[in-house]
C-alpha positions in Angstrom: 227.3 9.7 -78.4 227.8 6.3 -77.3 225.1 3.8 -75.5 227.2 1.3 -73.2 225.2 -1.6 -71.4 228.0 -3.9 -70.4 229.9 -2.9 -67.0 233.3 -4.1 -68.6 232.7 -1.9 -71.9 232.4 1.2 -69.6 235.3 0.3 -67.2 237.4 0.0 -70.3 236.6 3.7 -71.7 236.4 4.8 -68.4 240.4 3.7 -68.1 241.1 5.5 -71.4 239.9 8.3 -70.7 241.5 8.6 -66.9 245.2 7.6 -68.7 244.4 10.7 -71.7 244.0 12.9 -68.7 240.6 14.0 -69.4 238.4 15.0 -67.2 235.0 13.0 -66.5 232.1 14.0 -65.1 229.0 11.6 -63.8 225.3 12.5 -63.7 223.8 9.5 -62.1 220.1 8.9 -63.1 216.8 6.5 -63.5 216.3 7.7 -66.2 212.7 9.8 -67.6 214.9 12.5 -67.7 213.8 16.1 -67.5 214.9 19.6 -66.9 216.6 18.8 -63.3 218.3 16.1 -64.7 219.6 18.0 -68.0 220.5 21.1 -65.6 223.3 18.8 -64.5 224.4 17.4 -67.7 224.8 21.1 -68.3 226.9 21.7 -65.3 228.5 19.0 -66.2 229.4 19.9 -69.5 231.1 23.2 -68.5 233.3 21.4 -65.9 234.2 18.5 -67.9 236.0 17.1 -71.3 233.9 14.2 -70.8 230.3 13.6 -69.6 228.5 10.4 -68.6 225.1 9.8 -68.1 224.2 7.0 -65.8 220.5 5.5 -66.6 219.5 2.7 -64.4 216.2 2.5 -62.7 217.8 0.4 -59.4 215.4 -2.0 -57.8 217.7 -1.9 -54.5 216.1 1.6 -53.1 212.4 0.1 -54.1 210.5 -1.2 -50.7 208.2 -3.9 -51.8 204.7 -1.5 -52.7 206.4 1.1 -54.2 206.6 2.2 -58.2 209.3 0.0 -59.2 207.4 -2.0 -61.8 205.4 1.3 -63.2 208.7 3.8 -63.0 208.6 5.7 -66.6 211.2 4.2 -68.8 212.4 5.0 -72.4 216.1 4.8 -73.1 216.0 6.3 -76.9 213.8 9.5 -75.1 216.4 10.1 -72.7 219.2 9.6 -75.4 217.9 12.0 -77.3 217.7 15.0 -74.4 221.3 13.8 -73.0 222.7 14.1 -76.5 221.4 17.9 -76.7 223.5 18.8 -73.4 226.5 17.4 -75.2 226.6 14.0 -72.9 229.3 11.9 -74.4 228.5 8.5 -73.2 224.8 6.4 -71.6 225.6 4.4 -69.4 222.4 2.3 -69.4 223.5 -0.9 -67.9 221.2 -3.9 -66.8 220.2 -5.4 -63.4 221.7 -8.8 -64.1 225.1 -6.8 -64.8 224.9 -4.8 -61.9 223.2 -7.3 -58.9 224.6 -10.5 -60.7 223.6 -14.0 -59.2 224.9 -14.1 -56.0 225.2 -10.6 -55.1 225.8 -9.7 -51.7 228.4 -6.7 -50.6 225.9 -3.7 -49.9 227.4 0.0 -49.0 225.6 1.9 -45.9 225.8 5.3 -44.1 224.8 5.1 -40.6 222.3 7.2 -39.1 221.5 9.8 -41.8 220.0 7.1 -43.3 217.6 6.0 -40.9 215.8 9.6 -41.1 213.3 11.4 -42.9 213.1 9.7 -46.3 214.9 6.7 -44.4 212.5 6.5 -41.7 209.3 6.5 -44.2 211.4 4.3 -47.0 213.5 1.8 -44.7 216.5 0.5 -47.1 216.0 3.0 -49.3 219.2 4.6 -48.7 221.1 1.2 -48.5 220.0 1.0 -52.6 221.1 4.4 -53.1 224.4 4.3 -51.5 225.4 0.9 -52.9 224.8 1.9 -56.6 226.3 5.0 -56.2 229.3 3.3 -55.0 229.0 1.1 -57.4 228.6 3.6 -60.9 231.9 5.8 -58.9 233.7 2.6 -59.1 233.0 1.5 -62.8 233.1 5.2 -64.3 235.5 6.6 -61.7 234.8 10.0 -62.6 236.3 13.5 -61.5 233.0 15.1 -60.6 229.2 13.7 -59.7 226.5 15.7 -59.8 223.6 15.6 -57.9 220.7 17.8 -57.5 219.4 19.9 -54.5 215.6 18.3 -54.4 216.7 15.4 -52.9 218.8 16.8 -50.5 219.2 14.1 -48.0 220.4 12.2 -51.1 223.0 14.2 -51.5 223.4 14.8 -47.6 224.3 10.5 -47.5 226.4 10.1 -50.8 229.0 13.2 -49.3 228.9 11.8 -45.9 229.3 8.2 -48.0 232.6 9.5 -50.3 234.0 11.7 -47.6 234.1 8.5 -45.0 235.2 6.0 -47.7 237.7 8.5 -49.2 236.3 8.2 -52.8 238.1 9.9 -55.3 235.2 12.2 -56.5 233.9 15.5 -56.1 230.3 15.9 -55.3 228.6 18.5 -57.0 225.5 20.0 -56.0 222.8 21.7 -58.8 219.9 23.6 -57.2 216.2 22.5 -57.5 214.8 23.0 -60.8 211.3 24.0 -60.8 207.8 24.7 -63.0 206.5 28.0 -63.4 204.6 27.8 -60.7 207.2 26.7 -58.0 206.5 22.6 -58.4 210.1 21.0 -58.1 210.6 18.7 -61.3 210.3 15.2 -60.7 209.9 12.0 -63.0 207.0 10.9 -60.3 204.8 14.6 -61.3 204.0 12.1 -64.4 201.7 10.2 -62.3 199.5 13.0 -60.8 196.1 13.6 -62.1 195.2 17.3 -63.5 193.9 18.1 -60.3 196.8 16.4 -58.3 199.0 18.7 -60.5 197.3 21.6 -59.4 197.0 20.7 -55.7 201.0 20.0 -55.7 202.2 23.4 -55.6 200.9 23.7 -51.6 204.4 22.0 -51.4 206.1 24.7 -52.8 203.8 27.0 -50.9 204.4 26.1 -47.8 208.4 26.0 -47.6 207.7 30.0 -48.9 205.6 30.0 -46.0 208.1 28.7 -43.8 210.8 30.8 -45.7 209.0 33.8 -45.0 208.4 33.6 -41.5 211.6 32.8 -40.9 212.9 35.8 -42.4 210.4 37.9 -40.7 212.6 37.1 -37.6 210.8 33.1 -36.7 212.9 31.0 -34.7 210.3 28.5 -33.0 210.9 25.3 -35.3 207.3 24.1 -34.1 205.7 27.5 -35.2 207.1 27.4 -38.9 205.9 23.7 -39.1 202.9 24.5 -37.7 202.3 27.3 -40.3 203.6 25.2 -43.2 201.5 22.4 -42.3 198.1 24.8 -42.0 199.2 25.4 -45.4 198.4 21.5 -46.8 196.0 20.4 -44.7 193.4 22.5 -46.1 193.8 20.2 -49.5 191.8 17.2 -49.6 194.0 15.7 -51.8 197.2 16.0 -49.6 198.3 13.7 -47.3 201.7 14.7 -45.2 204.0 12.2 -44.4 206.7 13.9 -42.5 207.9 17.8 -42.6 211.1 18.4 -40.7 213.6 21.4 -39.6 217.0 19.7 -39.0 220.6 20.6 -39.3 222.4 19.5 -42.1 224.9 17.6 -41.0 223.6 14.9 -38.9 219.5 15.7 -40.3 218.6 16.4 -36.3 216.4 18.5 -35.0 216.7 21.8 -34.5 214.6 23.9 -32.4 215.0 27.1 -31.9 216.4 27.5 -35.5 220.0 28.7 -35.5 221.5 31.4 -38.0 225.1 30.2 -37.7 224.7 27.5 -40.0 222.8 26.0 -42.8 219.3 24.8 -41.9 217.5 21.9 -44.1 213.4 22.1 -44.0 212.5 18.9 -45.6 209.0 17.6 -46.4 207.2 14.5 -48.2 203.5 14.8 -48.8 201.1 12.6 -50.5 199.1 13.9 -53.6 196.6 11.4 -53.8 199.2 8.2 -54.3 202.0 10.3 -55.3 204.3 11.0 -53.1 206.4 14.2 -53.3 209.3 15.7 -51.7 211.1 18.6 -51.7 212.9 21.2 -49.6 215.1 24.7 -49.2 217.9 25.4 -47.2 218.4 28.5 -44.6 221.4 30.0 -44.1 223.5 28.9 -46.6 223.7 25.6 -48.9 224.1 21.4 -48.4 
């Protein structure tokens, strides 16, 4: 396995390996890698002849008091896990390379990425879509793989290649989780042992919501109201938005429809971590 830092380096092998006709697959990541993240590589491994891990912790979809600064990194940690999915090339490339001086062309979806995540993290999604625009562009790969947990994410880079007609195939993993139904995340790091323990009311309450809904729900205001009598009750929680929206345009939806997939959607504070995750009625993103 190879470790490439310079943008002009992987452009080059990139090239190579488009002209042998192999096939190349893309995990983007920031790195701290951990089950979710090696899920993909996985995928990714079975699909491709060539896999390339992205690891770049991007200070473009960082507002100005969040984690940037205190984000976990360790290359040689996350060198060693990609290498046991059989990833073929890092792609650990630096700021300077990426945002040179002087930097100005940014890549934005309209819209979807004013909501939810974008409406409690404005720019957010500017810093997503622009270096995933710009990692498609220097690795050009077949296939990218994302996973399901952030699923607005993955809502704005399809909406994002689709419009710009990228040459790339999305491809969607589903949400990884702990034994106990806590989605993986590189930010669990920071809770305390009782944060850890308080987290899985997330999980709990999209069962909740899951299970009225199955039961024959429809009232979008009901299941939010259950899934939100769910968290309260922990001192430790703080909700920041929970939300029952269509999956196309991320609008609300009330009553909930069967026809089509359904996207319940939450972020809650564990102390100062915040947390997100999600399922999908009726189908898949």
């Amino acid at each position: 396995m190879e470790i490439i830092n310079r943008v002009p380096r992987m452009m080059s092998v990139a090239r190579e390996l488009r002209a042998s006709g192999q096939r190349i697959g893309l995990v983007p990541t920031m790195g701290a890698l951990h089950e979710g993240h090696l899920s993909l590589m996985s995928q990714a491994r079975e699909m491709c002849d060539k896999v390339i891990a992205s690891v770049f912790v991007n200070p473009a979809q960082f507002g100005p008091d969040e984690d940037f600064e205190r984000y976990p990194r360790d290359l040689a940690r996350d060198a060693e896990l990609a290498f046991t999915r059989g990833v073929d090339f890092i792609f650990a490339p630096t700021a300077e390379d990426l945002y040179p001086a002087g930097f100005s062309t940014y890549v934005g979806v309209e819209g979807l990425s004013t909501k939810l995540e974008g409406a409690s993290r404005p720019g957010h999604f500017l810093g997503v879509t622009t270096i995933v625009a710009k990692l498609l562009n220097i690795v050009h790969p077949h296939f990218a793989y994302f996973g399901r947990k952030d699923a607005q994410q993955v809502i704005v880079i399809k909406r994002m290649a689709r419009d710009l007609n990228m040459d790339v195939e999305i491809v969607v993993g589903p949400t990884v989780r702990e034994e106990d139904g806590l989605a993986l995340s590189s930010r669990n790091a920071y809770l305390s042992t009782d944060g850890r323990k308080a987290a899985i009311i997330l999980r709990r309450s999209l069962e909740r919501a899951r299970t009225l809904y199955n039961a024959g729900e429809r009232d979008a205001a009901k299941i939010a109201s259950a899934m939100r009598s769910v968290i309260e009750p922990e001192p430790l929680a703080r909700i920041d938005y929970i939300a029952i929206t269509d999956t196309e345009h991320l609008d609300p939806v009330d009553p909930i429809p069967t026809d089509r997939p359904i996207l319940i959607s939450m972020a809650v504070f564990i102390d100062t971590t915040r947390l997100i995750d999600n399922i999908v009625l009726n189908g898949a993103i």
